[in-house]
C-alpha positions in Angstrom: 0.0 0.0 0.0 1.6 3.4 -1.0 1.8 6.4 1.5 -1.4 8.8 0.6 0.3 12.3 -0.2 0.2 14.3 2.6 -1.7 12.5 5.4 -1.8 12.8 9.2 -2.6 10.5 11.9 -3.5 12.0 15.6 -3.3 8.8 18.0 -3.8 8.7 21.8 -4.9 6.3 24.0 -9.2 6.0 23.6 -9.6 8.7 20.9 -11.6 10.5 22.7 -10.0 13.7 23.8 -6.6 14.4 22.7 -6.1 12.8 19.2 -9.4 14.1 18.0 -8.8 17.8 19.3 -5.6 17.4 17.1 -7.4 16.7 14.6 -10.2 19.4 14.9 -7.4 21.4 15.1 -5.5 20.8 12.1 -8.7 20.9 10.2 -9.2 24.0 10.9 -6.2 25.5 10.5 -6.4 23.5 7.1 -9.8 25.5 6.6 -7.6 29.1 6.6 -4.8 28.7 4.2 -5.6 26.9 0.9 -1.8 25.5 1.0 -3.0 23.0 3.3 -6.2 21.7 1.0 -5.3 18.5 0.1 -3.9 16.8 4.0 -5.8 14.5 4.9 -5.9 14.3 8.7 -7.5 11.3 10.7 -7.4 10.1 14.2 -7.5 7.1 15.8 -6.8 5.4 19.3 -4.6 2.5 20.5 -7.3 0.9 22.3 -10.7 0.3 21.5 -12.7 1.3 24.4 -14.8 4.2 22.7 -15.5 2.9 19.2 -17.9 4.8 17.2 -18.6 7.5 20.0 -18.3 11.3 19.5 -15.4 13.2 21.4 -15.4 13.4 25.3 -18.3 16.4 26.2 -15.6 18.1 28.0 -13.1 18.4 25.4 -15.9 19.1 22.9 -16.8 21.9 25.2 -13.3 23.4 25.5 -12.5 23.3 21.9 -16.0 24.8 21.2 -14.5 27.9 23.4 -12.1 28.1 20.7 -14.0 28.1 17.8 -13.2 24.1 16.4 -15.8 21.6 15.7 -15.0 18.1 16.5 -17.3 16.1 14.5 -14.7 12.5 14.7 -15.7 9.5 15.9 -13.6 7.2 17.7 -11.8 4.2 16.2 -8.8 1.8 16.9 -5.4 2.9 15.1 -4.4 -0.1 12.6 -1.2 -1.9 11.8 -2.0 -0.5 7.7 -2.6 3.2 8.8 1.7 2.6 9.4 2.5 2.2 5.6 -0.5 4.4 4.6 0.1 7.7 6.5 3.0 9.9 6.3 3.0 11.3 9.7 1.8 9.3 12.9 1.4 11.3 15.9 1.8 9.7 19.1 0.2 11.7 21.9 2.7 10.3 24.3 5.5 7.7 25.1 2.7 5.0 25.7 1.1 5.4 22.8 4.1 6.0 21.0 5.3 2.3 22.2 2.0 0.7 21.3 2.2 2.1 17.7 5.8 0.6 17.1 4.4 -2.8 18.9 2.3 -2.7 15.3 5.7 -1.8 13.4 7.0 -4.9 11.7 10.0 -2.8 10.6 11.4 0.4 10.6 8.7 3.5 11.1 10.4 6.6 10.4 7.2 8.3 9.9 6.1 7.7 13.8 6.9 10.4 16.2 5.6 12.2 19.3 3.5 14.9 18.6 5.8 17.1 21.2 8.5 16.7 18.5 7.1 20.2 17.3 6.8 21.7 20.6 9.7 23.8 22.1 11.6 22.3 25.4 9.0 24.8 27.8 6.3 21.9 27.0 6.2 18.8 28.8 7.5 15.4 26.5 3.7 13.7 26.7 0.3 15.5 25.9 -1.5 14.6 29.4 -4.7 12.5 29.0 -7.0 15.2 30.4 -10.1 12.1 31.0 -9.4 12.0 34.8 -8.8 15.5 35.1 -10.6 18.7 35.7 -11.5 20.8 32.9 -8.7 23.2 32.5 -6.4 20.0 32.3 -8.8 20.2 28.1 -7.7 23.8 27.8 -4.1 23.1 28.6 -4.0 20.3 25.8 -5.7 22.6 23.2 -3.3 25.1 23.9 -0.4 22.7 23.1 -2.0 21.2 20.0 -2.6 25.3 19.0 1.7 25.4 19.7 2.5 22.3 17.2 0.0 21.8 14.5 1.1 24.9 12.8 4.6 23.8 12.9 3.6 20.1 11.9 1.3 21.8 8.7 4.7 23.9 7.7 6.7 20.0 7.8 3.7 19.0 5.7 4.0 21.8 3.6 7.8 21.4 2.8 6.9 17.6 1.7 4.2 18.7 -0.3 6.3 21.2 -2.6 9.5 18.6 -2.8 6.8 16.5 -4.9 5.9 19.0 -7.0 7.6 18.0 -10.8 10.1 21.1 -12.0 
């Protein structure tokens, strides 16, 4: 299966929270620059405790502060989406390990998502689930520091394949 130009994958632990706020996210930066039409962004989880159900109220709430619709709905990350994505975002170090588990091989296109965030951020994206409700804003506000910076990597990609 060939990589799809230009696709992202968002995975944390249940899908419910921090993958699809990255993905909300992205789209929506997506939605203001029409160098980004094209990306495809998904996410998915590691496990499958929430399949088929709509983002966590809370985080849908939070994001909804800052004007981004999060219309996913949950699903389990696949072995394939490793060959057919060209970025895999692991929320954290757990997730990151689960996704390589999947790996039968090298994965050079799996990283942590805080690979675009300066050192002043924290290595994992906390699960906010257990946590009060500015533990949501806190997340948004570090997917709103590396998305643009991931959409820029995406961008240099995108005009490398562009023929001469």
């Amino acid at each position: 299966m060939a990589i799809e130009p230009l696709s992202v994958q968002f995975v944390c632990l249940g899908n419910i929270c921090r993958s699809p706020a990255a993905q909300g996210v992205m789209e929506s930066l997506m939605a203001r620059d029409p160098r980004w039409q094209g990306i495809v962004v998904d996410s998915a989880g590691t496990a499958g405790y929430h399949i088929g159900r709509a983002p966590d109220s809370r985080m849908i709430a939070a994001a909804k502060l800052r004007g981004y619709d999060l219309q996913s709905r949950a699903k389990q990350f696949e072995r394939t989406f490793l060959r057919s994505r060209t970025l895999v975002l692991a929320m954290d170090r757990e997730n990151y390990r689960d996704i390589m588990l999947l790996a039968t091989g090298p994965a050079p296109n799996v990283r942590l998502f805080s690979d675009y965030l300066d050192e002043s951020w924290p290595r994992d994206v906390p699960d906010p689930y257990y946590g009060e409700s500015h533990g949501f804003e806190y997340v948004l506000e570090m997917l709103e520091a590396g998305c643009p910076k991931i959409l820029e990597e995406i961008l240099r990609k995108k005009e490398s394949l562009r023929p001469d």
